[in-house]
N, C-alpha and C positions, 0 to 999 in steps of 0.2 A: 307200605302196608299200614304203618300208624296213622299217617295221613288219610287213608280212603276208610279203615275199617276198625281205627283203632279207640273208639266210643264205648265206654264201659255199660252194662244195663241199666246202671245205676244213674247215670248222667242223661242218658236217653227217656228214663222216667223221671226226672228232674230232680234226682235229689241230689244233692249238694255235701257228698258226703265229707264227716269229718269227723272224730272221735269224740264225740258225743250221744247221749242215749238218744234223742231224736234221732238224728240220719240212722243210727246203727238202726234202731228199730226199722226204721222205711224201707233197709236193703234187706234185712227175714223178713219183712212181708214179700219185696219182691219175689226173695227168694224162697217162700212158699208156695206165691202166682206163677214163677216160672217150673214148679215141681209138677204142675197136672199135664194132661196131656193134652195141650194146645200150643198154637204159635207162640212165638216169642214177643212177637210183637203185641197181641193184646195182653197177654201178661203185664209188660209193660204199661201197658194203656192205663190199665184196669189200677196196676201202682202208681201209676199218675192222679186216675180219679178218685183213688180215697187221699190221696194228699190233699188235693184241690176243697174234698170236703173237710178238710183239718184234722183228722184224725192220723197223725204224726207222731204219736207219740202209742206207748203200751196201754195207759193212763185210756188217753180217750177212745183208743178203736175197742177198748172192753166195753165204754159207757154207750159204745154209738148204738142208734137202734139197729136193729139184727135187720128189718125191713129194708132199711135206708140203703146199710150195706151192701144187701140183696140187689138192690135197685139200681148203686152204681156198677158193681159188679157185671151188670145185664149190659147197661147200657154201652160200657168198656167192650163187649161182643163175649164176654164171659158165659152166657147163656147157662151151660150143659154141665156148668160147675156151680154156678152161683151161689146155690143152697148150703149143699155141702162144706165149700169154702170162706163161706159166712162163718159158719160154724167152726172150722180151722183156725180161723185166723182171732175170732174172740176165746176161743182157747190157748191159742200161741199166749194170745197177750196176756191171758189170764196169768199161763204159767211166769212167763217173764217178769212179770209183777211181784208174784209169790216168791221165785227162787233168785232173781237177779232184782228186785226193785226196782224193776223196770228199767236198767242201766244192763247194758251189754258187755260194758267194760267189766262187768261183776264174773262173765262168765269168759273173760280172758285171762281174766286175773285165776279163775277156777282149773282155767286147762295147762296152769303154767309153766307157758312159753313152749307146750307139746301142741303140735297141728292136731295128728292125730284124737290126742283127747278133747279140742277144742270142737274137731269133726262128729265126734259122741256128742258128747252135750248139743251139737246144735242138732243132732236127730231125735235126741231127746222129745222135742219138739214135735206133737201127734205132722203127719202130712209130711214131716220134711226127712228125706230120707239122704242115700247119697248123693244123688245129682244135686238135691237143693242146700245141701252142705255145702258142695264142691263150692256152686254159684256164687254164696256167699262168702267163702273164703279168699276165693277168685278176686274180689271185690273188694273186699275188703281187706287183702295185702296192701291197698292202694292208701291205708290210714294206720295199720296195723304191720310195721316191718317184720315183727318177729313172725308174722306167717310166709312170708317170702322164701326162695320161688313159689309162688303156686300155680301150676300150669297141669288143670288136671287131661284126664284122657281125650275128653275133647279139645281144648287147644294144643294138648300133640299132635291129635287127628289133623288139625288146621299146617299145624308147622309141619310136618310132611309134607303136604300136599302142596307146599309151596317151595318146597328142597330147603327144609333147615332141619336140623337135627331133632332127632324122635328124642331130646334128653330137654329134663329140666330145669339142669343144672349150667347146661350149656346155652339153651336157650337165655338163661336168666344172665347171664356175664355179653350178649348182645345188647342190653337196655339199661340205661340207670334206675336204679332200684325203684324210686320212685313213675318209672313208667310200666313199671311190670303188668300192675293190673290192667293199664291199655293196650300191653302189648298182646297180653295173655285175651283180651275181649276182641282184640283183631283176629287172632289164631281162629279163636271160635266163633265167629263172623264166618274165616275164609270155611272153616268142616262145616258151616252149614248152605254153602253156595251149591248150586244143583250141579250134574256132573259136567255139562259141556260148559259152564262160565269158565272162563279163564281171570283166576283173581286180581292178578299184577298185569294185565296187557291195558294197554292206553284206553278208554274207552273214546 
């Protein structure tokens, strides 16, 4: 299962995470692009193409033109959000800036060492609710130990459906800690296969 499915979103959109304010910023944008209602995969896309145009950081996606953004946005297949989510995302940063200094380590340090309050603060954040809380949390157990297990309702969804246990605690004592966020990005890979794929059969 790690082998075929186990690619975090984070890696897929090329960022290179690591406990730093750059990457943490680029996995909240992610995980704001993956909050609306579209595929995963341009989500994705769309966090690749504002890296590509270097706004990586809080700092510059506030200074970028609102147009520009619009424009990769579009091009990413973003379409039906673009405007909107322009708008989202030079507000995330806005706040990031004001209440963390643009360092996300500000608002781990804020939720201390509680999942749950660290899950408030990042809804804090206009656009990001629970799913794009989860997302990023998901993801960023993979830099961040103290939010480990984290395997929300969709990678249990995933872990059934492939006969391993509906728990998180258990799932999490199958993987060394440091694989968890891949393991947990497999799960949630397998709950989003359509229903007749069969996950683990040879292809």
């Amino acid at each position: 299962m790690l082998d075929r499915y186990g690619r975090t979103y984070a890696d897929e959109a090329g960022i290179r995470l690591t406990d730093q304010p750059g990457p943490l910023f680029q996995l909240l944008v992610l995980a704001q692009l993956l909050s609306a209602r579209i595929g995963a995969p341009i989500a994705v896309a769309a966090a690749a193409a504002l890296r590509a145009q270097g706004w990586t950081t809080a700092q510059r996606l506030r200074d970028a033109p609102r147009s520009a953004v619009i424009a990769s946005l579009g091009r990413s297949g973003y379409r039906r959000y673009d405007e909107r989510t322009a708008t989202l995302l030079t507000e995330m940063a806005t706040l990031v800036l004001a209440r963390y200094g643009g360092d996300l380590r500000r608002l781990a340090a804020a939720a201390g060492g509680q999942v749950d309050r660290a899950s408030d603060l990042l809804q804090e954040v206009k656009g990001i609710g629970p799913t794009g809380a989860a997302v990023f949390l998901r993801e960023v157990q993979a830099v961040w130990p103290w939010v480990r297990p984290q395997l929300d309702a969709r990678a249990l969804t995933g872990a059934e459906r492939v006969g391993l246990p509906r728990d998180a605690d258990e799932l999490a004592r199958l993987v060394p800690g440091d694989e968890l966020a891949a393991f947990a990005a497999g799960l949630v890979h397998i709950s989003l296969l359509g229903k007749k794929e069969e996950p683990l059969t040879e292809s």
